[in-house]
FIVEX-21362 format. One record per residue: z negated, y, x of N, C-alpha, C in turn; residue in three letters. Coordinates in steps of 0.02 Angstrom, whole numbers, plus 50000, padded with zeros to 5 digits. Layout:
N
ZYXZYXZYXALA;...
***
This chain:
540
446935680656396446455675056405446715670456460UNK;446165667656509446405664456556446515655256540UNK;447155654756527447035647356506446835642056542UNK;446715642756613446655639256651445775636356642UNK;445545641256607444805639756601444685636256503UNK;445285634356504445085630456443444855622556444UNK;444465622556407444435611556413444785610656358UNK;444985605456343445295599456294444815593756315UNK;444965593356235444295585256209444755580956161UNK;444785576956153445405570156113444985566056113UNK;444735566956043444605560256003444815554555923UNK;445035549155961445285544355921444925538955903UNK;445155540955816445095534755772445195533355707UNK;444925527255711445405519955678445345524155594UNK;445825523855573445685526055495445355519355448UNK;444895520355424444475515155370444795510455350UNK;445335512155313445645507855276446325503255299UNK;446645506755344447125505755363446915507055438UNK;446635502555490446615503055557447455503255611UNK;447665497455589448385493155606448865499455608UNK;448875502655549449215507455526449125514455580UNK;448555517155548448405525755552447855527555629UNK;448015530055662447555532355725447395539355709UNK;446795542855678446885548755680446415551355754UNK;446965558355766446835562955829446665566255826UNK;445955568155839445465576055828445845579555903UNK;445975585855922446205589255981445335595255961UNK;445305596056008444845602255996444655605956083UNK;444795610956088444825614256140444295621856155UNK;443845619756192443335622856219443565630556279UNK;443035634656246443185640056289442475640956336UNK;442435642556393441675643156428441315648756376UNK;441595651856366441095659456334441015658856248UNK;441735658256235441845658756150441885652756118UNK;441565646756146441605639956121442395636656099UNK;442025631656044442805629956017443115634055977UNK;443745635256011444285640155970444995637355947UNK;445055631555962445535628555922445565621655907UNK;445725619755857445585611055849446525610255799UNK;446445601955811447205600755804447105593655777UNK;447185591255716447165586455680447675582455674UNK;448025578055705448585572855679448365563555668UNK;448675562755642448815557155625449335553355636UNK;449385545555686449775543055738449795536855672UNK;450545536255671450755530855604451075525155616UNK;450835518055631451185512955660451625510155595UNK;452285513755584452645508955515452645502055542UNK;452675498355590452915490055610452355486255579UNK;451505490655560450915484055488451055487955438UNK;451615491955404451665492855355452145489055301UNK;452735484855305452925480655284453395484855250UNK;453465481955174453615488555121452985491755100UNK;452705494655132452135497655083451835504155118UNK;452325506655163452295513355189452195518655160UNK;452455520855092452275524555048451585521555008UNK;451465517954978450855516354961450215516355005UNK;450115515655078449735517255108449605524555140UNK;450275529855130450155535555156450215538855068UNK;449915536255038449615538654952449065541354957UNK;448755535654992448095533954978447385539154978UNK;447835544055046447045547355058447145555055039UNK;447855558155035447985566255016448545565655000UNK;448565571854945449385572654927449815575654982UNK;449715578555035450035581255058450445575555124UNK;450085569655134450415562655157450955559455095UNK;450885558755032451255557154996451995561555001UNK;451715569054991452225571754994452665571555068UNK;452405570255121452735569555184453025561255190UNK;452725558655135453075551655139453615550255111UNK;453795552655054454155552254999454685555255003UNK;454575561255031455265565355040455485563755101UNK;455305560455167455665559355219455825551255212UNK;455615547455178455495540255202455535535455156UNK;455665528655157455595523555106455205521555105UNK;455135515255058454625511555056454375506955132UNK;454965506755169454965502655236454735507655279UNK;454575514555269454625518255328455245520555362UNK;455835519255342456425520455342456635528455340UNK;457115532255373457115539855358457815538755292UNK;457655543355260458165543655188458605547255210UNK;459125540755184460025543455212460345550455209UNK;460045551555150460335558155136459935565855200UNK;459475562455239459235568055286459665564755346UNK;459825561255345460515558355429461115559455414UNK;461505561455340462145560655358462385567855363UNK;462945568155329463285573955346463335577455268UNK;463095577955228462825580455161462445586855171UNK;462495591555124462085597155126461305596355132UNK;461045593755111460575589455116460295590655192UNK;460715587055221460465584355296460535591355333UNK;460755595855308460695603055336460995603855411UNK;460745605455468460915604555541461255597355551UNK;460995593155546461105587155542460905582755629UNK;460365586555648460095584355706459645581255713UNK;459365578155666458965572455646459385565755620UNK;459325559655651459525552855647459395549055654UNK;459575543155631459335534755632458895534255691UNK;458655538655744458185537055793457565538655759UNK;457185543555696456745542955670456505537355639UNK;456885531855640456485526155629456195523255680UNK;456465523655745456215520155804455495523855820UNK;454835520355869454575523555878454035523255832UNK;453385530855835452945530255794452925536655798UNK;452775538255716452575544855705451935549055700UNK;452095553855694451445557955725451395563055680UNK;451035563855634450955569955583450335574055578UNK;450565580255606450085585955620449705587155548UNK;449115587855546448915586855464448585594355454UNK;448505596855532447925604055522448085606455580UNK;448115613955603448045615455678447725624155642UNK;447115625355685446915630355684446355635155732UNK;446735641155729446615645755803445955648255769UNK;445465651955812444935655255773445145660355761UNK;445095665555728445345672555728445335677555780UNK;444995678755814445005684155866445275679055919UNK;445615675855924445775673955981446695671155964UNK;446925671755907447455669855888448085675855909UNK;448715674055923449225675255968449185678956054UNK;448725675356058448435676156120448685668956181UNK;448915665156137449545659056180449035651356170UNK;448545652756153448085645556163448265641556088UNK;448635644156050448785637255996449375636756036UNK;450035639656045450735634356093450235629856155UNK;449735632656183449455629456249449245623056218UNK;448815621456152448615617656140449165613856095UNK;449625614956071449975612256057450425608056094UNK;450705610556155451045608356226450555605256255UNK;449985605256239449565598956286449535593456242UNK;449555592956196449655587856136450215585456129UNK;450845585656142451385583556138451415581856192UNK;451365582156256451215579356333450765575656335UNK;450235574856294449825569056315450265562756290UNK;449655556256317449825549756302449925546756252UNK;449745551956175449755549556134450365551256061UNK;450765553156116451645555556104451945551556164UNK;452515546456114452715543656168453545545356150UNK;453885544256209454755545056219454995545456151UNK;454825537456116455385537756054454815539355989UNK;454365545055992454055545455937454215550655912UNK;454135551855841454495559855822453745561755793UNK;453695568055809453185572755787453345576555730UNK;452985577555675453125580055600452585584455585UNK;452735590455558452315594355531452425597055477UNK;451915601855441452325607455381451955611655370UNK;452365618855390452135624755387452065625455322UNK;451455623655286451085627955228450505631055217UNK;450495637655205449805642455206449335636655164UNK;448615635255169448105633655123447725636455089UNK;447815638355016447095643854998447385650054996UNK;447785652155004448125659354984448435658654918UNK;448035664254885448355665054807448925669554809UNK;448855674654844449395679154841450095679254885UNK;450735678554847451185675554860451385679454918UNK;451485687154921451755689854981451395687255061UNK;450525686455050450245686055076450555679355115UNK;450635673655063450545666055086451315666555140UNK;451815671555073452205670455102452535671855180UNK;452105678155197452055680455271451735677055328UNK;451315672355287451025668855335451525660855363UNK;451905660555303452125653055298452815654455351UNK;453065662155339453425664055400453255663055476UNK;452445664755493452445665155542452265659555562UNK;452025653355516451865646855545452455643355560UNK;453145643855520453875640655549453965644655618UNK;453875649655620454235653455689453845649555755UNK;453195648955720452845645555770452925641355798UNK;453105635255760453445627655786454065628655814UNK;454385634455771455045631655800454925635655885UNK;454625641655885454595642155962454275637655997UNK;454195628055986453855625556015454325620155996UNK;455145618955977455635615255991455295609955914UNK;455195612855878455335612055809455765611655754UNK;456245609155734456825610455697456705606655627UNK;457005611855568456855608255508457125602255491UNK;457045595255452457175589055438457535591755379UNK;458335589155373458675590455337458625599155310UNK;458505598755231458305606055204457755605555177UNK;457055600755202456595599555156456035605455195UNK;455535604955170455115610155197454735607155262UNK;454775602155276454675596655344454965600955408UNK;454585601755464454935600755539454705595555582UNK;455275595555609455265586455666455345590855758UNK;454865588055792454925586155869455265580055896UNK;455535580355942455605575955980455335577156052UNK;455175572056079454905572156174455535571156199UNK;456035569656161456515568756218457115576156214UNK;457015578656287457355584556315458115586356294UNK;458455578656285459085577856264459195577756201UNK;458655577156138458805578256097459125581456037UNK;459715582455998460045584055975459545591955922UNK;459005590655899458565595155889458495601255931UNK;458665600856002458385603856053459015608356095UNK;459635606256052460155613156064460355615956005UNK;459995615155961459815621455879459465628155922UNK;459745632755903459455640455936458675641255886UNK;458375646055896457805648555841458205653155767UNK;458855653655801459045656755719459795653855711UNK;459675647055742460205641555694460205636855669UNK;459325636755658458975632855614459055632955524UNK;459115627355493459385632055407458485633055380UNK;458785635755333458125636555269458115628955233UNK;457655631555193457485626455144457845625055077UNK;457925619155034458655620754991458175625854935UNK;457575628254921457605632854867457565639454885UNK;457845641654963457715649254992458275650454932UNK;458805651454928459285656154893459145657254799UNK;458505653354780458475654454727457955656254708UNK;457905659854647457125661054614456945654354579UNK;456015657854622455675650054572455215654354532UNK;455145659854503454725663654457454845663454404UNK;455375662054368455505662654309455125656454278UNK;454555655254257454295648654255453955649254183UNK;454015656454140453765657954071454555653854026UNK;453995647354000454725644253939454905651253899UNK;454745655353875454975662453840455585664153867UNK;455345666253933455985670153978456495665553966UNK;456425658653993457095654754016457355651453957UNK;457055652253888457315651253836457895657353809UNK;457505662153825458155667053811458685668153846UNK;458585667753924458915669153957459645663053980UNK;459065658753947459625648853961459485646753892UNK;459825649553858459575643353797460005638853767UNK;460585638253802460745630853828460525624853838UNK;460135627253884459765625353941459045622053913UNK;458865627253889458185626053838458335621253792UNK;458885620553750458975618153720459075609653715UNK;459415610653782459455601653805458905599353833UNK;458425602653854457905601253854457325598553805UNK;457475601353778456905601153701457085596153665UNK;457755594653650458035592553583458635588153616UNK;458295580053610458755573253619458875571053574UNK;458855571453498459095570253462460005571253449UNK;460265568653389461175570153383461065576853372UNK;460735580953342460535587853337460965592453408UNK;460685589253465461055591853525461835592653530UNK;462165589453512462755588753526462935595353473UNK;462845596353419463175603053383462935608553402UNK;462315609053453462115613553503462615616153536UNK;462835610753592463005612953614463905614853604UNK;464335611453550464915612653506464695618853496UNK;464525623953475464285629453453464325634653508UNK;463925631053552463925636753634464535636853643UNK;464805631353653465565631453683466035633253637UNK;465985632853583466595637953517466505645753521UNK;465765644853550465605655553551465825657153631UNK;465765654153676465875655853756466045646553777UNK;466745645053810466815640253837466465640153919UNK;466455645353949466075645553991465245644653988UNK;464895645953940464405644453923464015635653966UNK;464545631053929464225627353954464325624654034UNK;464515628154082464745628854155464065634054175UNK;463795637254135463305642354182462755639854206UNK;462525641554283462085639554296461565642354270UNK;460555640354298460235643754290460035647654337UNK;459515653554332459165653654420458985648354474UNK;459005643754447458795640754482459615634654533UNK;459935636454490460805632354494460845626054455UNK;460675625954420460605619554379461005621154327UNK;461555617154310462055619454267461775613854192UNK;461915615654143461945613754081461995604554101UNK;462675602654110462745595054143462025591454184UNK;461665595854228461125595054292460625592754229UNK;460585599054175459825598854152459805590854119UNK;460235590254082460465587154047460175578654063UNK;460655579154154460455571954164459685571754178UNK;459575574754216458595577254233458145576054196UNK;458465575854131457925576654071458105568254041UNK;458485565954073458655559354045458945560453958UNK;459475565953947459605567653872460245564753865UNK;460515558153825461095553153848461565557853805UNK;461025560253742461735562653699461985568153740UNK;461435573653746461785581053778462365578053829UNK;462275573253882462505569153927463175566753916UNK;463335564053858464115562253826464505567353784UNK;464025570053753464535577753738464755580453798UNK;464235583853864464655587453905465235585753921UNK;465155577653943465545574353981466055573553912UNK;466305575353884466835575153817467445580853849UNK;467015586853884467455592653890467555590653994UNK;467945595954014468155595154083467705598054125UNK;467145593554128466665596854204466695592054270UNK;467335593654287467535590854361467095594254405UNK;467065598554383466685604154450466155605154441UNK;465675603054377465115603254381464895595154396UNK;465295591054397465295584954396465095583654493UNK;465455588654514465455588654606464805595854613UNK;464555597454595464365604254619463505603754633UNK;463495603354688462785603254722462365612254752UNK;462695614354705462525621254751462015624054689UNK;461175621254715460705621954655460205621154708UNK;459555620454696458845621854718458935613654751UNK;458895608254712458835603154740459485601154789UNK;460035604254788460625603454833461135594354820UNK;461015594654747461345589054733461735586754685UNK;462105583654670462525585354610462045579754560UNK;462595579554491462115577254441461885568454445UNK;462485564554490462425558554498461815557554535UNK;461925560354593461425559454645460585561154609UNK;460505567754570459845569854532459685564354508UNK;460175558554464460035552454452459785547854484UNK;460135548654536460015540954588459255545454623UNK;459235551354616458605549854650457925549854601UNK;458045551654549457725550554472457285543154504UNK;457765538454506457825531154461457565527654535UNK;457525528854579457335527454658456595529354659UNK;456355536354648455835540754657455335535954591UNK;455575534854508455165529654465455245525554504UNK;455715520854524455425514354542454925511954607UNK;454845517054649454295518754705453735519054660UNK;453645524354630453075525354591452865518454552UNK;453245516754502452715509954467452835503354530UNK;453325503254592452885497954617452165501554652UNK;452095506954679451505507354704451055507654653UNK;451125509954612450335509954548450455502954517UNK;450975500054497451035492754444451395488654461UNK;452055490254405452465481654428452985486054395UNK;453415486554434454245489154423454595482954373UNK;454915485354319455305480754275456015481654294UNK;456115485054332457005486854329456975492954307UNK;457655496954314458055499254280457985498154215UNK;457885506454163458065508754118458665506854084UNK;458645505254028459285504553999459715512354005UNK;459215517353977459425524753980459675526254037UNK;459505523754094459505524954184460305521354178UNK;460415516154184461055514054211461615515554163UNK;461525516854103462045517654044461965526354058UNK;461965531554090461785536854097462165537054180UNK;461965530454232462495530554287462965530554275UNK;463175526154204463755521554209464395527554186UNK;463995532154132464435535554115464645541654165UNK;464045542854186464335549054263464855544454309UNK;464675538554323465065538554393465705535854377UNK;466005533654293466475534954243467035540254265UNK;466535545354250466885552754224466935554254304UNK;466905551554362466665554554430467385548854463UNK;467855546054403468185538254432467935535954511UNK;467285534854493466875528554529466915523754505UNK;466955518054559466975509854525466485508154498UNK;466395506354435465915503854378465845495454383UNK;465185493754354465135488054344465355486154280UNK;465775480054250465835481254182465245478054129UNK;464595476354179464155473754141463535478754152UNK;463345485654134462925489054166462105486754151UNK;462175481054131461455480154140461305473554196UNK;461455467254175461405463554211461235463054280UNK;461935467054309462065466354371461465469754421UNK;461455478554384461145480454423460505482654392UNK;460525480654354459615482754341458995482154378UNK;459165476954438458625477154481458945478054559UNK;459275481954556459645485654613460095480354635UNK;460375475954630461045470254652461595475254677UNK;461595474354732462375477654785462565472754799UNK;462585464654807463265459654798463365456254747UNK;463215458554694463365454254639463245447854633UNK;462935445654679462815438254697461995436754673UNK;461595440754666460735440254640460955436654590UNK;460355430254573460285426954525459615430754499UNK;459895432254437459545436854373459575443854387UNK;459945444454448460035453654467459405454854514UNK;459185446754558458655450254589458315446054641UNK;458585438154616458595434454681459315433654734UNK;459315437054796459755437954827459885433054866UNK;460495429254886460675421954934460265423754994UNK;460395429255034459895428355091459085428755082UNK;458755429055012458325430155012458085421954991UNK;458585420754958458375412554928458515409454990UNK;458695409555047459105405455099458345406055159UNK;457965413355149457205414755193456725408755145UNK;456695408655084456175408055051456115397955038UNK;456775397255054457145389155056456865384855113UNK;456915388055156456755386655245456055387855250UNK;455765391255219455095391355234454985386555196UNK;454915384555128454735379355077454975371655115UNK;455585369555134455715362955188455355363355254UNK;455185367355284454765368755329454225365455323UNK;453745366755261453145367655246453115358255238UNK;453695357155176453425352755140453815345055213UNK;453905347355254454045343855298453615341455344UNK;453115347055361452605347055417452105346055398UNK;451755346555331451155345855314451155338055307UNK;451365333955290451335326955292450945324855371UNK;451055328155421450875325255483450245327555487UNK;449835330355424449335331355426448615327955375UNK;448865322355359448925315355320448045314555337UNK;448235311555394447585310255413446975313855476UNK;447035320855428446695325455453446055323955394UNK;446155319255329445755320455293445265314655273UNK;444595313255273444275306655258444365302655200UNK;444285296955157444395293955097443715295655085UNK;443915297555009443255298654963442965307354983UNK;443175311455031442885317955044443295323455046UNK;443465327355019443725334355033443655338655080UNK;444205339555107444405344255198444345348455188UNK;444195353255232443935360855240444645363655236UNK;445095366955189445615370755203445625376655255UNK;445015378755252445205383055330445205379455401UNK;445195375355390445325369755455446025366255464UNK;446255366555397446865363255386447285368355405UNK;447205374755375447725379255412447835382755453UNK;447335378555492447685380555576448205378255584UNK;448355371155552449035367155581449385369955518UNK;449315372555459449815374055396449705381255377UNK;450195384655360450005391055319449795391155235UNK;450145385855223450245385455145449405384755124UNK;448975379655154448285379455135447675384955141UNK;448295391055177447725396455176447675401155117UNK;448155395655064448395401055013447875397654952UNK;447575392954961447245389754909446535391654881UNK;446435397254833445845399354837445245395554827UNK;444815399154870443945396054883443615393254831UNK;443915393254764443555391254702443575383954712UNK;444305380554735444845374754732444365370954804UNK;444135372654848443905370054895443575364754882UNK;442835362554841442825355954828443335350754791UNK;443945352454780444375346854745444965346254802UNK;444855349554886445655348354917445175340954948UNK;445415338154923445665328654926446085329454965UNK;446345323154964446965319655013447575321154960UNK;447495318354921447675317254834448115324154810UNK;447685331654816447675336254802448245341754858UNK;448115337254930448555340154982449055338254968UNK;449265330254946449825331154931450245331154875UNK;449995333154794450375339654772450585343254768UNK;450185346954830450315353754836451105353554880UNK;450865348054950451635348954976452185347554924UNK;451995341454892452505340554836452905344154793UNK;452645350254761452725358054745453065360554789UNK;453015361354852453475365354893454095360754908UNK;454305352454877454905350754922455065351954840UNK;454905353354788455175354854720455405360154738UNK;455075365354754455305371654779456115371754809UNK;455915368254824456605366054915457115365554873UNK;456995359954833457655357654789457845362054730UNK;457515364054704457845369254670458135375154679UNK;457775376654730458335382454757458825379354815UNK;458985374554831459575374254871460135369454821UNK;459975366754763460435362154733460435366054648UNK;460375371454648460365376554577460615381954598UNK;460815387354544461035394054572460605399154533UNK;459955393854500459595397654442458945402854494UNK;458605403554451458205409454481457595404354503UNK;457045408054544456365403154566456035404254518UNK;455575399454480455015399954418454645394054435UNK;454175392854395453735389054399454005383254333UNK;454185385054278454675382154246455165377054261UNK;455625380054325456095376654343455865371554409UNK;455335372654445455065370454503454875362654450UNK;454435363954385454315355354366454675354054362UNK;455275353554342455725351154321455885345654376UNK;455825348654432455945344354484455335341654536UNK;454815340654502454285338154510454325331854475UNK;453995326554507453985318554468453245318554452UNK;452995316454408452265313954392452065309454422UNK;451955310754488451525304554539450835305654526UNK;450495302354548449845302254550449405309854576UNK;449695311354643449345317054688449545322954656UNK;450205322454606450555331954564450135331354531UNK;449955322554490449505324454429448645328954452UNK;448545325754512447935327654545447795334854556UNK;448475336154580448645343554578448335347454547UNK;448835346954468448755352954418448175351154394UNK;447705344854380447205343054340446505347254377UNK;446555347154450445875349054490446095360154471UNK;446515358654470446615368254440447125371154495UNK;447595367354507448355370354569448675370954534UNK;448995377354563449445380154542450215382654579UNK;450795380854530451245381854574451395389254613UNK;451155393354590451095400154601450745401354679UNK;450245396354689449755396054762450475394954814UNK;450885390054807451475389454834451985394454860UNK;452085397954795452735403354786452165408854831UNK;451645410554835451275414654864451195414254935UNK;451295406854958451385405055021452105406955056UNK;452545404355023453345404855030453595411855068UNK;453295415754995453335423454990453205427955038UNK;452295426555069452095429455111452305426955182UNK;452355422055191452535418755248453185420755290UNK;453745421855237454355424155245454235431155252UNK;453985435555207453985443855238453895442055307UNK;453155438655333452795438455385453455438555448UNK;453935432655418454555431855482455025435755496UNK;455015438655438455605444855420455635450855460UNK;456095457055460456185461355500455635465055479UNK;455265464455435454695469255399453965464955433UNK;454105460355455453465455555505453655458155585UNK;453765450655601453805448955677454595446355674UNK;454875448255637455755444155628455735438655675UNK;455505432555663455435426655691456015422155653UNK;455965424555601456725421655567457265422455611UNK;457555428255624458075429755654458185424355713UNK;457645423455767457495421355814458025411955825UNK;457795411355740457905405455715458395402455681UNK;458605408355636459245406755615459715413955610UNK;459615416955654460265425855648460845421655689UNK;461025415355707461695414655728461715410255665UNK;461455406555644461675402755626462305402355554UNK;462425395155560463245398055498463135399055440UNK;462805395655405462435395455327462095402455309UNK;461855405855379461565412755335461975416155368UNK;462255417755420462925421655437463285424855388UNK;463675418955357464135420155299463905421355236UNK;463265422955215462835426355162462865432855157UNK;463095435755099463325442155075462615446055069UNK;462735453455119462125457355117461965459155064UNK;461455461455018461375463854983460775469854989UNK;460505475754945460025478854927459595475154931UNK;459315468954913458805465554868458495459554931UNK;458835460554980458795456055039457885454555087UNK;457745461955057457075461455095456675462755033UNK;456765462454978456315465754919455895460754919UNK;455275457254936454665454754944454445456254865UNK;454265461154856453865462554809454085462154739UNK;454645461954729455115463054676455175453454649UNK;455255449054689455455443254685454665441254683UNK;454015442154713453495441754693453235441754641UNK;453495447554612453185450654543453765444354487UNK;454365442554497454765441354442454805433254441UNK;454285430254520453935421254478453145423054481UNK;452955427854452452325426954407451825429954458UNK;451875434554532451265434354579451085443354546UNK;450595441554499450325448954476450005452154523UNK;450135458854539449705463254574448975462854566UNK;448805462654507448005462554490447765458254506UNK;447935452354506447675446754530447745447054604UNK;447205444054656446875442354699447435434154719UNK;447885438354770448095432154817447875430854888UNK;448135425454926448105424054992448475427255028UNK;448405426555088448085422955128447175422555125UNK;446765417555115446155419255102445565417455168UNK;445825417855231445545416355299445585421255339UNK;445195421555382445535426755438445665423855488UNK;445905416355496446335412655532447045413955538UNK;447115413655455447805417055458448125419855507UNK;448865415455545449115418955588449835421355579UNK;450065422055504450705424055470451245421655492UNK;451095415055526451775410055518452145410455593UNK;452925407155566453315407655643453435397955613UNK;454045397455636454365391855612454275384155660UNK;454095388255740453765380755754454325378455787UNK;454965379055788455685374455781455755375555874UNK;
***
């Protein structure tokens, strides 16, 4: 076929729901005689309007985005450590911290017509797509070779062969050992001196996944079966029994490499879990050589990571399991890892400096959320007499000069008084003071406390304000400045000494987590309620 007589057509657009976000790319390529014979579907992903909520917006429309979200990425859009370092996991290990830079590009469909397929016009159209404008230097290109609609396994599986060979003859290399391959545009890329057969497999090539009749793998593991089924104390003389008839018994893997210890933690079974750990499994304690390629701690940590993604995108994350951290505590015990000696407290809501008040307000997070609240309740006063005696101000007029009033819902609009404005600031220098002269947590509780009964608080709460309209302002305002916004914070205070010397923590950017724990329910309907809204910036 003469390619020179092909057209290309590129059309873009805005996805419904998510514009900011998602650009999708129709490719479709015209032949003079045999029409269109190939079309090429991607989707161009701006993580910088996704905030934390990168996985929740690539939920939304197919599983097969979830699944490309979840297994490469965080909640930030972030690539997961375990595909950058030097872990089995990360396989080649030619993928790195540059997949965050940039914007990604996920091939969602590419398909040749039949009589015209290995005839060179899908690489042609593929190489014209990665050369156009809409692949840039630092963007990484993502795909995944999976057959659609094939029932029969030899079948799918011959095909799913020839769709990897395909990419990778087009400078494709797999992401870690997941079933994912990554591009890069750039020539120098570490991807791009991997040969076509020094690329790895996937972590479940070396094992069977057929054995999937509970019959079979009851007989064949019933160990295995057993810790499965049965969390009761019942378990533990289970498995006393296996190990009095064969001490090796409880060391065997399954087909799949999952040793007795693996199933155990997987299944969240604490007892099976403290019996093993009674006898010497050092080596099953280290041994990642299984389908998922991880040992039993890690199956945990990604257990307890993978739930807590899940209920914040569907609900409201409570923390950490009691079962979850008393189940770390004892692996990373038996693993002499440094333990916390309080396993709930500390880390139940992920605390890495020990410094979260309640395990979840973090100093640099109270130190963002402080500065915005003195900010607020500083500047809105100069907006005094923006308002008439005897009439109520248009809050969307007011917050052009304030953010906090764009948070006041439309119900409240005939009662914002003069009276009423300043409550509300009043609330935010309560705000101020309690978190910079306490080490307690933010509530609405502790905020009166340091509220006086003037006239305008009483005006406040009586016309229907709420301290929550505040903490909603604080909250959003601060993501807005944050490295997950326009980092206008930084701008403002990244030299400075007071947050300098503030201990990093996990919990540093968790928005949502500190949202949810002074009272801002998901179900409920917050602000910003304008489309003035211009998400802040400190002004200074």
């Amino acid at each position: 076929m003469d390619l020179n007589t092909l057209a290309l057509r590129v059309k873009v657009k805005n996805h419904r729901e998510h514009p900011r976000v998602i650009k999708n790319i129709i490719v479709k390529v015209k032949h003079p005689q045999f029409g269109d014979i190939v079309s090429l579907e991607a989707w161009r992903i701006s993580r910088a309007h996704c905030a934390d909520s990168f996985l929740e917006i690539m939920d939304e429309d197919m599983d097969e985005m979830h699944q490309f979200s979840v297994t490469l990425f965080d909640k930030y859009g972030n690539v997961r450590p375990h595909l950058v370092g030097s872990s089995y996991r990360s396989g080649t290990g030619c993928w790195g911290l540059e997949m965050n830079s940039g914007e990604l590009l996920y091939i969602i469909d590419m398909n040749v017509t039949e009589p015209h397929r290995g005839k060179g016009v899908g690489t042609w159209t593929l190489l014209q797509f990665l050369s156009s404008k809409h692949v840039q230097t630092d963007d990484t290109v993502v795909c995944w070779p999976t057959p659609v609609g094939v029932r029969d396994k030899d079948v799918w599986k011959t095909m799913m062969v020839r769709q990897i060979a395909f990419f990778r003859k087009n400078h494709f290399r797999r992401i870690g050992r997941t079933g994912f391959f990554g591009y890069s545009p750039k020539s120098d890329h570490p991807s791009r001196s991997i040969p076509l057969d020094g690329d790895v497999g996937a972590l479940d090539d070396n094992f069977s996944t057929n054995s999937t009749n509970p019959e079979d793998q009851q007989r064949q593991f019933p160990l295995h079966s057993a810790i499965v089924n049965d969390k009761t104390a019942n378990v533990a003389s289970t498995i006393q029994v296996a190990h009095d008839r064969d001490p090796a018994s409880i060391h065997k893997p399954d087909d799949m490499g999952f040793t007795p210890l693996f199933v155990a933690v997987a299944n969240m079974n604490l007892v099976a879990t403290q019996k093993l750990l009674a006898y010497d499994l050092r080596a099953d304690l280290e041994n990642a050589v299984n389908a998922e390629g991880v040992t039993p701690l890690e199956r945990l940590e990604d257990t307890m990571r993978s739930g807590r993604e899940f209920a914040e995108m569907f609900g409201v994350w409570k923390g950490y399991s009691e079962d979850e951290l008393t189940m770390q505590h004892l692996l990373k015990r038996a693993m002499d890892q440094p333990i916390d000696a309080n396993i709930t407290d500390v880390a139940k809501y992920g605390c890495t400096c020990n410094k979260c008040a309640g395990g979840w307000l973090s100093p640099r997070m109270r130190f963002r959320l402080e500065t915005d609240a003195v900010f607020w309740a500083d500047s809105m006063p100069l907006n005094f007499d923006m308002f008439t005696k005897g009439r109520p101000a248009d809050p969307s007029a007011i917050s052009m000069m304030d953010n906090p009033s764009d948070f006041i819902p439309p119900a409240l609009y005939p009662n914002f008084y003069l009276s009423f404005y300043k409550g509300y600031c009043e609330v935010l220098r309560a705000i101020y003071n309690l978190l910079t002269t306490t080490d307690e947590v933010l509530s609405a509780t502790g905020v009166m406390r340091f509220l006086e009964p003037t006239r305008s608080t009483e005006f406040f709460f009586q016309k229907g304000g709420r301290i929550e309209y505040a903490f909603d302002s604080i909250t959003h305002c601060a993501q807005e400045q944050s490295p997950l916004g326009d980092d206008t914070f930084s701008e403002t205070f990244g030299d400075y000494k007071d947050w300098v010397i503030l201990p990093t923590c996990a919990n540093d950017l968790e928005f949502q987590l500190v949202r949810t724990m002074i009272g801002l329910d998901r179900s409920q309907r917050w602000g910003p309620y304008h489309d003035s809204y211009r998400g802040g910036g400190y002004g200074y």
